[in-house]
N, CA, C and O atoms as a DFTB+ gen file, in Angstrom:
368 C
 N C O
     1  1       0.837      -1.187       0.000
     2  2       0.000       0.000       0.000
     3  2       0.878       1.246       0.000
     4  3       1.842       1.210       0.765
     5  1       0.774       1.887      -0.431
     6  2       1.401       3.484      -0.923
     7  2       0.880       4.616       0.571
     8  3      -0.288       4.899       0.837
     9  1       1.667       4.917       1.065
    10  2       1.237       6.117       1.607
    11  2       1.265       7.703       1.109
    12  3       1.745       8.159       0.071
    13  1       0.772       8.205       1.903
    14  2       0.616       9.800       1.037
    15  2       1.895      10.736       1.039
    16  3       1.693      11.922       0.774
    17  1       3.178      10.330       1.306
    18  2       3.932      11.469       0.473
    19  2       4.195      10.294      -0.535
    20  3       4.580      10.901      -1.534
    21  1       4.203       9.408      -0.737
    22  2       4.553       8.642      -1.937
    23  2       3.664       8.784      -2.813
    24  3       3.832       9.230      -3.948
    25  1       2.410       8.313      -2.203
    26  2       1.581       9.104      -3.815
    27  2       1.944      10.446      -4.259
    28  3       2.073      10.643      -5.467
    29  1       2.140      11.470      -3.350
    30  2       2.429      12.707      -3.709
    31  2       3.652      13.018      -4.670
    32  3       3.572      13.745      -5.660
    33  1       4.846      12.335      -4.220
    34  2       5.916      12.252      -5.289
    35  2       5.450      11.572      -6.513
    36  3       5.543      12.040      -7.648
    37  1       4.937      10.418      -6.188
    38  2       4.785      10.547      -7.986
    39  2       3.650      11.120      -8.594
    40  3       3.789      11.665      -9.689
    41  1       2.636      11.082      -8.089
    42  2       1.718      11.980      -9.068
    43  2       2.817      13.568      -9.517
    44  3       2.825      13.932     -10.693
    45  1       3.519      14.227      -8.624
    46  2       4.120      15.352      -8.760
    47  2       5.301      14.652     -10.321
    48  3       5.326      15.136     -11.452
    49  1       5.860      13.826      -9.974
    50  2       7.088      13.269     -11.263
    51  2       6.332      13.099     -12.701
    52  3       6.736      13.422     -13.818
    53  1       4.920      12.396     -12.251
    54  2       3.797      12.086     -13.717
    55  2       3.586      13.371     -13.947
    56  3       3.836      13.689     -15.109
    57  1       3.141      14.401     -13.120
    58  2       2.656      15.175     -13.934
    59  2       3.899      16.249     -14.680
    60  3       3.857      16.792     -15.785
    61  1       4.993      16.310     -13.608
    62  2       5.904      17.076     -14.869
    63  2       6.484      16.657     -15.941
    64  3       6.972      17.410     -16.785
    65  1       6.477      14.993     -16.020
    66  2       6.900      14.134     -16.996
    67  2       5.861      14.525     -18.323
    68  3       6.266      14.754     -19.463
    69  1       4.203      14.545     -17.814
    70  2       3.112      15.133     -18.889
    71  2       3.413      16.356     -19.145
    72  3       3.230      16.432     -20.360
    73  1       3.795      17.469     -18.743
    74  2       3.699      18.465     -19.056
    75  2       5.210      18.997     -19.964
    76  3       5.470      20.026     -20.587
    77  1       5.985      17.754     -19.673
    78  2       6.984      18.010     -20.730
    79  2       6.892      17.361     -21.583
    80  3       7.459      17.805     -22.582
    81  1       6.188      16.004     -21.756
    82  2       6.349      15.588     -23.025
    83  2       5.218      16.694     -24.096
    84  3       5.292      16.745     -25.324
    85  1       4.168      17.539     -23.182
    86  2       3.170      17.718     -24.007
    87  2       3.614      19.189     -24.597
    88  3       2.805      19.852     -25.246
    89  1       4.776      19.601     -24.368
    90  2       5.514      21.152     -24.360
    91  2       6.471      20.179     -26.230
    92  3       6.349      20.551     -27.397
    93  1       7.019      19.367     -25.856
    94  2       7.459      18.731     -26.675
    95  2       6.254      17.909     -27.922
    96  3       6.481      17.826     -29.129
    97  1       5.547      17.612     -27.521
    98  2       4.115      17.022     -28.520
    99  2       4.010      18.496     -29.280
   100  3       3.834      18.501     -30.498
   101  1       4.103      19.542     -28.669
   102  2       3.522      21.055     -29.438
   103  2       4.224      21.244     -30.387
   104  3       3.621      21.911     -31.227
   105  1       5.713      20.857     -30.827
   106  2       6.520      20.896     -31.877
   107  2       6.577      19.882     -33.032
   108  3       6.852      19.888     -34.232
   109  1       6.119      18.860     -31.930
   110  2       6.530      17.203     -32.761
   111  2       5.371      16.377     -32.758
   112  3       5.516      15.181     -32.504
   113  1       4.265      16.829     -32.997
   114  2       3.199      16.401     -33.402
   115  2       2.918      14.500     -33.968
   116  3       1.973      13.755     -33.710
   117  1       3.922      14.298     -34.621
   118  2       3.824      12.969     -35.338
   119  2       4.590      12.143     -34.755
   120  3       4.910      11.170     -35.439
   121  1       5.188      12.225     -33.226
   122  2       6.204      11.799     -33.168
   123  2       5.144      10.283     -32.136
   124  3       4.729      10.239     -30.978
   125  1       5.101       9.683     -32.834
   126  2       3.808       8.165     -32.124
   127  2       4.792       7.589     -30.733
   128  3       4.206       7.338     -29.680
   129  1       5.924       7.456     -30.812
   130  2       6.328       7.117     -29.664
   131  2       6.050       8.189     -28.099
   132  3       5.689       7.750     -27.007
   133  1       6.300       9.417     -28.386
   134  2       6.730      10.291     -27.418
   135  2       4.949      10.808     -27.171
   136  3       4.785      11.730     -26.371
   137  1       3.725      10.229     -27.832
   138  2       2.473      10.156     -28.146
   139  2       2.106       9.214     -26.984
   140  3       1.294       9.523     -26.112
   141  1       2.712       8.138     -27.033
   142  2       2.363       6.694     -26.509
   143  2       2.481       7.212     -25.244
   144  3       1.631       7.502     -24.402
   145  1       4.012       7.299     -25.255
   146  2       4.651       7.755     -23.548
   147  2       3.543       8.809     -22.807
   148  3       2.888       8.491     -21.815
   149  1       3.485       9.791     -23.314
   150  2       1.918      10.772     -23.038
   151  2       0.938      10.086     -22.335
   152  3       0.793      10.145     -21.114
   153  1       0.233       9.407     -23.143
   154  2      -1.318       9.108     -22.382
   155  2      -0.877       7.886     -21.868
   156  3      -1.799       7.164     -21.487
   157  1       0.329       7.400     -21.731
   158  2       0.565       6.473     -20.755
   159  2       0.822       6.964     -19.471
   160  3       0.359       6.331     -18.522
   161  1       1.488       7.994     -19.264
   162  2       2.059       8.819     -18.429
   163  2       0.583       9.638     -17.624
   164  3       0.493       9.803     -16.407
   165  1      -0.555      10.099     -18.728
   166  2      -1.188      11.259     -17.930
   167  2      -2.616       9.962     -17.758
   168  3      -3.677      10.357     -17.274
   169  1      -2.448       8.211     -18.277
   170  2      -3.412       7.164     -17.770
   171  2      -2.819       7.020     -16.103
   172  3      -3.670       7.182     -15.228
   173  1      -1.681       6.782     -15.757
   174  2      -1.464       6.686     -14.931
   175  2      -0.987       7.361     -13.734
   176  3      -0.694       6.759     -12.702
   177  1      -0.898       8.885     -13.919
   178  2      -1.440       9.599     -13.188
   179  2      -2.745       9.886     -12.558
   180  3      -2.917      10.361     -11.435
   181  1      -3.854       9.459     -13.618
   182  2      -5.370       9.210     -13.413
   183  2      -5.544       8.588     -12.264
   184  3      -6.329       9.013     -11.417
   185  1      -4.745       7.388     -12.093
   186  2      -5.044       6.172     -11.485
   187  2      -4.385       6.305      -9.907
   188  3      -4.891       5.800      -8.904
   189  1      -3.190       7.075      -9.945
   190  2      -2.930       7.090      -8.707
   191  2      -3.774       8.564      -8.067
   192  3      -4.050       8.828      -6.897
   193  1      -4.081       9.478      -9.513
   194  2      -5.342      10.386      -8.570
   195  2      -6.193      10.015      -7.731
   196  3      -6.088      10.106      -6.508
   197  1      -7.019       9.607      -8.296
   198  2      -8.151       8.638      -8.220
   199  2      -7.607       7.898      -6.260
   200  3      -8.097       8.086      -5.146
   201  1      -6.618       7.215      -6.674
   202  2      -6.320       6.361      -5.658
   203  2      -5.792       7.191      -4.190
   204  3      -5.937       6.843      -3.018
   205  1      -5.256       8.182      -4.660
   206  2      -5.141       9.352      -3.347
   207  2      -6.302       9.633      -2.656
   208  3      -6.411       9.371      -1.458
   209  1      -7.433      10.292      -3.499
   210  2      -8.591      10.724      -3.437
   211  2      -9.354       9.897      -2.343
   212  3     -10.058      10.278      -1.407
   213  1      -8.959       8.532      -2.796
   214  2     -10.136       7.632      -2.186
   215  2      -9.646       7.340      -1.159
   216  3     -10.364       6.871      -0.275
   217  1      -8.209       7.534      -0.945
   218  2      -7.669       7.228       0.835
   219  2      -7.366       8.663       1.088
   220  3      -7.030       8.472       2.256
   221  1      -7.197      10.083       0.919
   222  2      -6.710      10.882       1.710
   223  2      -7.609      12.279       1.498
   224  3      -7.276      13.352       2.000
   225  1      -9.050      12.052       0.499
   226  2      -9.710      13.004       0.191
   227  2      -8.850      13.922      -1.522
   228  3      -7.926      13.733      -2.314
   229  1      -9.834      14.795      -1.279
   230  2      -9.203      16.013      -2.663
   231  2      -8.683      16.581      -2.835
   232  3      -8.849      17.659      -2.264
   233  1      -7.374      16.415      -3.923
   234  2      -6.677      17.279      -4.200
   235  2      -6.923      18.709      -4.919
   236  3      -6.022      19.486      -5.239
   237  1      -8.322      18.914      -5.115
   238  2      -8.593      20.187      -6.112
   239  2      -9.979      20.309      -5.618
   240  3     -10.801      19.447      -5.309
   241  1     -10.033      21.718      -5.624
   242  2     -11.650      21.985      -4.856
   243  2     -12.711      22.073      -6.461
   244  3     -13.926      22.254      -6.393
   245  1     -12.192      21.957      -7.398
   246  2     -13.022      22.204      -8.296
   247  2     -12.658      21.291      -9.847
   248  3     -12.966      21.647     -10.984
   249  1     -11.977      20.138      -9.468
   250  2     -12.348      19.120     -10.208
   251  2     -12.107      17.493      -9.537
   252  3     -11.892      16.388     -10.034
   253  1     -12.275      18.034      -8.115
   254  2     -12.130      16.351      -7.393
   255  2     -14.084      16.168      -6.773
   256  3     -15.084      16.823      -6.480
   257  1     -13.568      14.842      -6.890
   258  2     -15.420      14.933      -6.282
   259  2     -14.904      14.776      -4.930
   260  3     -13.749      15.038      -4.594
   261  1     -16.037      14.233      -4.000
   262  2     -16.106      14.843      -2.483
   263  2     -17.041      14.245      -2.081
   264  3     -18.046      14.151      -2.785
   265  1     -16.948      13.450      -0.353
   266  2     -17.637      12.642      -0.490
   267  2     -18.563      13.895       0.370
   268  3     -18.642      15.103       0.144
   269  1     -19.278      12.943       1.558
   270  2     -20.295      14.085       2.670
   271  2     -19.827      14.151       3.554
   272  3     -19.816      13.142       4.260
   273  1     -19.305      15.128       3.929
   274  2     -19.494      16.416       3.709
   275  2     -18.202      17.124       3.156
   276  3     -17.044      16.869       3.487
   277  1     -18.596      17.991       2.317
   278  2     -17.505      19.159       1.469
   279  2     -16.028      19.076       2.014
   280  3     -15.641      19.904       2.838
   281  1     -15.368      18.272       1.643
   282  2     -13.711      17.985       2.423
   283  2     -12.879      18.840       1.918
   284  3     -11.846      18.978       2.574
   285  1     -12.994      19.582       0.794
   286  2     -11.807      20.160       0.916
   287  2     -11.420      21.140       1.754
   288  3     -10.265      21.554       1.860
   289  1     -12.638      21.632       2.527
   290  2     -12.353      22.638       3.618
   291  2     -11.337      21.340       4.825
   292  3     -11.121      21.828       5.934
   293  1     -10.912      20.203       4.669
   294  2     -10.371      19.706       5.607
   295  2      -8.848      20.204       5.581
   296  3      -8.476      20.595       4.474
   297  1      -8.048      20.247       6.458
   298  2      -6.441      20.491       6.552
   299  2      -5.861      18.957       6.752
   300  3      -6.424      17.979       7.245
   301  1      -4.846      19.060       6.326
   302  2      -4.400      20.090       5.620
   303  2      -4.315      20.836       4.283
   304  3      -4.310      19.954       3.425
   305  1      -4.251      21.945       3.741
   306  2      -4.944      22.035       2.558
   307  2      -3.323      21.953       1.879
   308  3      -2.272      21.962       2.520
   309  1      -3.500      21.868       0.304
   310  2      -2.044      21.694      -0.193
   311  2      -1.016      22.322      -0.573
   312  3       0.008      22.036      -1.193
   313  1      -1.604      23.541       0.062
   314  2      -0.676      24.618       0.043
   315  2       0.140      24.101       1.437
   316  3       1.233      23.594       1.189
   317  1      -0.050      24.131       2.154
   318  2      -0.203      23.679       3.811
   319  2       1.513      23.341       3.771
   320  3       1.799      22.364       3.079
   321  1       2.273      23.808       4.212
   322  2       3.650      23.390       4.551
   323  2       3.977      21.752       4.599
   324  3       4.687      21.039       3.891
   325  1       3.113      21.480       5.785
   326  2       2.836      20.175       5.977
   327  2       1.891      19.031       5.537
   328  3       1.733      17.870       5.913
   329  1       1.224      19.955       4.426
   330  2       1.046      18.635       2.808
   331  2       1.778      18.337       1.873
   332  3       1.542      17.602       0.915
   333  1       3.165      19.202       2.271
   334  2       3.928      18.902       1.058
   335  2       5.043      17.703       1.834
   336  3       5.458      17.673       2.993
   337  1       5.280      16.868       0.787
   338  2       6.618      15.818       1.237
   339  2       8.157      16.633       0.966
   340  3       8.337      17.590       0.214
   341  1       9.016      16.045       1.687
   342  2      10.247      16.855       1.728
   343  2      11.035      15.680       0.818
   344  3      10.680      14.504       0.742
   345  1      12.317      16.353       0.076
   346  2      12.812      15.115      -0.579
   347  2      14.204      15.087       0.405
   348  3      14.650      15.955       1.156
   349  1      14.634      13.901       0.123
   350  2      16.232      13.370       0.929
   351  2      17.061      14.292       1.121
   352  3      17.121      15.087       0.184
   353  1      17.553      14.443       1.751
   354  2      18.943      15.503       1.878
   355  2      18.375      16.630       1.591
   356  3      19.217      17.380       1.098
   357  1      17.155      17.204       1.675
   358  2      16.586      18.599       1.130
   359  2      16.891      19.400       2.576
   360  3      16.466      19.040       3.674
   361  1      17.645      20.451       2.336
   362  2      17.667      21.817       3.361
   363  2      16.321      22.516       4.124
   364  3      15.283      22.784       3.519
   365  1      16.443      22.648       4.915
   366  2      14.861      23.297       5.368
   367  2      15.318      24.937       5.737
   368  3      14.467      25.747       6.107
């Protein structure tokens, strides 16, 4: 089972991994491999969304659902110092 700074690191690695291949898709349109890698990359980000969600509540007040009652008013919110994971040897 995954706990929540681990989901947090990688959903954070998937999504900059999507957002660079898709900075790169904007030039290279035909390129079917670096295509593949894409919606493989932003399928399985889906999946560990999804899978956060359902053990630690919402990451987004306005495209996560929510169960009863309205959670994203819960803390910590993700701005929150202490929703974020720290990486190894990182300076504070």
């Amino acid at each position: 089972m995954h706990n929540r700074n681990e989901l947090l690191k990688q959903l954070t690695a998937l999504d900059f991994m999507a957002v660079d291949l898709q900075l790169y898709l904007d030039t290279h349109p035909n390129d079917r491999e670096a295509l593949c890698k894409y919606n493989a990359i932003v399928t399985q980000a889906a999946m560990l969304r999804s899978m956060y969600e359902r053990l630690y509540g919402p990451l987004y007040s306005f495209r996560s659902c929510s169960q009863y009652p309205w959670q994203w008013i819960n803390n910590p919110w993700p701005w929150n110092y202490s929703f974020n994971f720290s990486l190894a040897g990182e300076e504070r």
